[in-house]
N, C-alpha and C positions, 0 to 999 in steps of 0.2 A: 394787925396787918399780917404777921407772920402765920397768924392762929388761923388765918379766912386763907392765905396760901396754902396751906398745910392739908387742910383741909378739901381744898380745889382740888388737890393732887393724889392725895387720898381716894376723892370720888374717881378721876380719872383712870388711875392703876384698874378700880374696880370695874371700869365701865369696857374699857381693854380686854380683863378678865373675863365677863360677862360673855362680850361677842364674840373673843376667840371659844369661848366655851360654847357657844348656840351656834356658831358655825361647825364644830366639832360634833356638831349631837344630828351630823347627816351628813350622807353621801354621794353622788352623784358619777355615777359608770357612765363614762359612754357606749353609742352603739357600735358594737365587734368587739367589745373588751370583757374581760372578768376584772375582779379587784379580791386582792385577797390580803385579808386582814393580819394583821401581828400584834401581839400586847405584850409586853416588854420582851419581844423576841420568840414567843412562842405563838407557831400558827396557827392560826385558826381552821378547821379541817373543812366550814360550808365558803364555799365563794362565792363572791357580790357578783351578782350577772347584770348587765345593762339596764340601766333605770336608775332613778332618787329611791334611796333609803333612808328612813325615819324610823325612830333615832335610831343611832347607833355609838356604840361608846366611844368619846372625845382622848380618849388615850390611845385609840389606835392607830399603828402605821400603817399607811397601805401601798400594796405592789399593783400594776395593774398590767395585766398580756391580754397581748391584739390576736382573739381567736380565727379571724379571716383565715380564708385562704390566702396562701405564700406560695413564691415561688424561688428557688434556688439553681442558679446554675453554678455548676462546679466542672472544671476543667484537671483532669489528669493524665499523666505519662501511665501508658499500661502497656509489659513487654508480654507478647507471644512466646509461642513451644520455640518461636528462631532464634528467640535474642534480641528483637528486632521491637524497639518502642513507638506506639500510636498516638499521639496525642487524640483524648475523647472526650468530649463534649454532652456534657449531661442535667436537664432538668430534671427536679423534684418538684412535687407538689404538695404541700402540707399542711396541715394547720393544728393546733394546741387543742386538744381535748379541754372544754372548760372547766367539766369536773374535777379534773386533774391538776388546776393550776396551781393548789396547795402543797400538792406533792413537788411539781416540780420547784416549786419555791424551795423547802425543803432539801432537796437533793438534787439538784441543778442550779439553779437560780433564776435571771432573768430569760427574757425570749432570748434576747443572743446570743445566751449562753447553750442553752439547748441546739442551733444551729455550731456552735463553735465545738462542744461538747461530745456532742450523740451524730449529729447528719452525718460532717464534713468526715467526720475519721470514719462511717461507718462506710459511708459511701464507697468511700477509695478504698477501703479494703475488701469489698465486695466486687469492685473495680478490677482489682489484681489478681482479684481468686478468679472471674470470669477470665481473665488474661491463659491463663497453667492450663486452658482447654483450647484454645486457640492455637493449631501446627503454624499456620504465617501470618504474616501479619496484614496480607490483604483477604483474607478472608471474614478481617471485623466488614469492609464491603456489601459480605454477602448479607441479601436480607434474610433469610432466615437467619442467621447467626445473632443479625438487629433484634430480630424479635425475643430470641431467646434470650440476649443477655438484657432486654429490658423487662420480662419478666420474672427473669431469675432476682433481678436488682430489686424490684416491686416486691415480691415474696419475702426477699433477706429485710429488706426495714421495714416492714411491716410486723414483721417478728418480732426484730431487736427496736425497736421503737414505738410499737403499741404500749406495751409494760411503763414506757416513761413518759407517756401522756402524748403521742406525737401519733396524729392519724394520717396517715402517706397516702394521695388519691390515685398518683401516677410517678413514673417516670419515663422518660423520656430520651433519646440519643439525639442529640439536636446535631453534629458534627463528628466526624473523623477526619482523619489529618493524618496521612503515613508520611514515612520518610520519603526525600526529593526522589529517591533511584529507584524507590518501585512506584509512587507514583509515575515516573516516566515509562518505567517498563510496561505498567498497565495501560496508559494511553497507547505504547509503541501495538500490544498485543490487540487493541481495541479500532487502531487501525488497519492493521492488517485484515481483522476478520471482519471490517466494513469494506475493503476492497475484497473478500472476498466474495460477500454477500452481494455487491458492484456485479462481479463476475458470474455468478450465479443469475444474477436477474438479466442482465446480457444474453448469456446462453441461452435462457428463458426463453426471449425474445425471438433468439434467432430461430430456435427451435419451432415456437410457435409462425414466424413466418413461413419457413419451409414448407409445413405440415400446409399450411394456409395454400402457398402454390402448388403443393402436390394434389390438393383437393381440386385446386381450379384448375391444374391441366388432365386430373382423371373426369371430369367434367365436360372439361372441352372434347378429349376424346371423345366420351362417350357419345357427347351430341352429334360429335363427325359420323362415328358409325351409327347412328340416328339417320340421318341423313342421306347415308352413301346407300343403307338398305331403303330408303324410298325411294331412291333414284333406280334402284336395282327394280325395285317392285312395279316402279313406272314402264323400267325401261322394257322389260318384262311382259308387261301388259301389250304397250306398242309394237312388240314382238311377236306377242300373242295376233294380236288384233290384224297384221301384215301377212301373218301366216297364215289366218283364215279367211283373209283377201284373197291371197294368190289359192289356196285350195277352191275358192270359190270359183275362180278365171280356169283354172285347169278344168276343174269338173264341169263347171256350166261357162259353155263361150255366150252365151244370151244375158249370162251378168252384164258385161261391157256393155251392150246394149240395152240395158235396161238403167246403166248408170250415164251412157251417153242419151237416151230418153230424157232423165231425170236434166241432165244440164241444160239440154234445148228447152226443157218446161219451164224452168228457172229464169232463161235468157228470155225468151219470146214474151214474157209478162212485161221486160223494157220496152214503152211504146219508140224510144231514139234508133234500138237497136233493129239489124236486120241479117238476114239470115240466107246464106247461100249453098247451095249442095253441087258439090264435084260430083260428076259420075250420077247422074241420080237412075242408073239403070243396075246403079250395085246395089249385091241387097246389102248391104250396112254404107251409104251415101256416109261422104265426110264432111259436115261441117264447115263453114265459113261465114265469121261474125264478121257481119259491118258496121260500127256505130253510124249511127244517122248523121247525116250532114246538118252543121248548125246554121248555114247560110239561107 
C-alpha cells in the first residue's frame, strides 16, 4: 500500500514537472508590448515583439513594456528674469522604442521607471532653463513665447532621450497660471483697452454719421440750386416771351387786332354764345359777349 502511494506521488511530482516545463517552452506578448528575456539575470539583447513564441527556453524571466503611445502631464513652478513664479502645465507624448527595451531594462528598468527617471527630471529642467529667458512673468501669455518654449522643450528631450530608447512625438503647454496680482493687473489693462476700443468704435460712428448728413444736406443744396436755376430759366423765358409781346404791340397796333380777330373766331364757333359791338362805326368796334339764354 505504501509502495503503490509512493509511487502515485512519484508520477505526480513528474506530471507537475512535465506541464510546468511545456508551458515554459512558449510565450505569448501581447499586442502594444515587447517582452524581453533574462537567463539567470543576463539580458537577452533581441526582444519578443507581439505574438506566441515557440519554443523558447523554460528558464527564462521575462519583463514586458507597453510600447503605445503615452501620455504625461507634468505640472511645475517656473520663476522668470522677475523673480516672479508661473505655475505650467505641460503634456508629453511618448512611447518606448521596442528595439530598445533591452537596453532600457538594463540601465533603467521598468516603464515607470523610465518616466520617474529620464521625463519628469528632464522635463523640469528644460522647464527652468526656458524660465532665465523670460524678463516677466506674464509674457509666458504671449503666444509666441508658447510656441517657442514648446519647441525648444520637443528639441531638448528628443535629444536627451532618443539615446535611452524614449521616442517624444510632441509637447505641449496645456496651462499657465500666474500669480493673483498680475493676473488682476492683466485683466485691470485688458479692460481698459476694451473701453477703449468701446470709444474708438463710438467715435467711428459718430463720425461716420456726420459725414452721412453732410453728404445729404450738400445734396439737398445742390438740388435747391437745381431748382432755383429752372425757375430762373422759366422765368426768363416768360420774360423773354412778354417782352416780345409788348415789342409786337409798340411796333405793329394791328397785332391787337389781329389777336382780338382770333378771340371773336374762337367765341363765335359757341352756338349759346352771342356777340355785340359798341360803336360799330369805330374802326376797332368792342366787343360784348352774351351767353345765350337757357330759357
Amino acid at each position: 500500500m505504501n509502495k503503490l502511494r509512493t509511487t502515485l506521488v512519484f508520477f505526480g511530482v513528474i506530471l507537475v514537472v512535465f506541464l510546468w516545463f511545456a508551458s515554459s517552452l512558449y510565450q505569448k506578448v501581447p499586442a502594444g508590448y515587447v517582452a524581453v528575456a533574462t537567463l539567470f539575470g543576463e539580458v537577452k539583447e533581441e526582444p519578443y515583439e507581439e505574438g506566441l513564441h515557440i519554443p523558447v527556453n523554460p528558464f527564462y524571466e521575462w519583463y514586458f513594456y507597453d510600447v503605445r503611445q503615452k501620455s504625461h502631464l507634468e505640472e511645475a513652478n517656473v520663476p522668470s528674469q522677475d523673480q516672479l513664479q508661473t505655475k505650467i502645465q505641460v503634456s508629453v507624448q511618448f512611447q518606448l522604442m521596442d528595439e530598445s527595451a533591452p537596453k532600457i531594462l538594463q540601465e533603467t528598468g521598468q516603464a515607470k521607471d523610465v518616466l520617474r527617471v529620464h521625463i519628469v527630471p528632464k522635463l523640469r529642467s528644460l522647464l527652468r532653463e526656458q524660465g532665465k529667458a523670460i524678463k516677466r512673468a506674464e509674457d509666458f501669455f504671449l503666444e509666441e513665447t508658447q510656441q517657442n518654449m514648446q519647441v525648444s522643450l520637443l528639441e531638448g528631450l528628443k535629444d536627451y532621450l532618443s539615446p535611452k530608447g524614449v521616442k517624444v512625438g510632441a509637447v505641449l503647454i496645456r496651462d499657465i497660471s500666474l500669480p493673483p496680482f498680475i493676473i488682476k493687473a492683466i485683466e485691470s489693462k485688458k479692460e481698459r483697452e476694451q473701453e477703449v476700443e468701446k470709444q474708438k468704435a463710438e467715435l467711428e460712428r459718430f463720425k461716420t454719421e456726420q459725414q452721412q448728413k453732410v453728404a445729404l444736406a450738400k445734396a439737398e443744396s445742390e438740388a435747391a440750386k437745381e431748382q432755383a436755376s429752372k425757375k430762373r430759366v422759366l422765368a426768363d423765358a416768360q420774360a423773354y416771351e412778354i417782352e416780345k409781346i409788348n415789342n409786337a404791340i409798340g411796333n405793329n397796333p394791328n397785332y391787337v387786332k389781329l389777336q382780338a380777330l382770333e378771340a371773336l373766331k374762337a367765341i363765335s364757333k359757341d352756338p349759346a354764345s352771342k356777340i355785340y359791338f359798341m360803336d360799330g362805326n369805330s374802326p376797332s368796334p368792342l366787343p360784348l359777349m352774351n351767353i345765350g339764354d337757357n330759357k
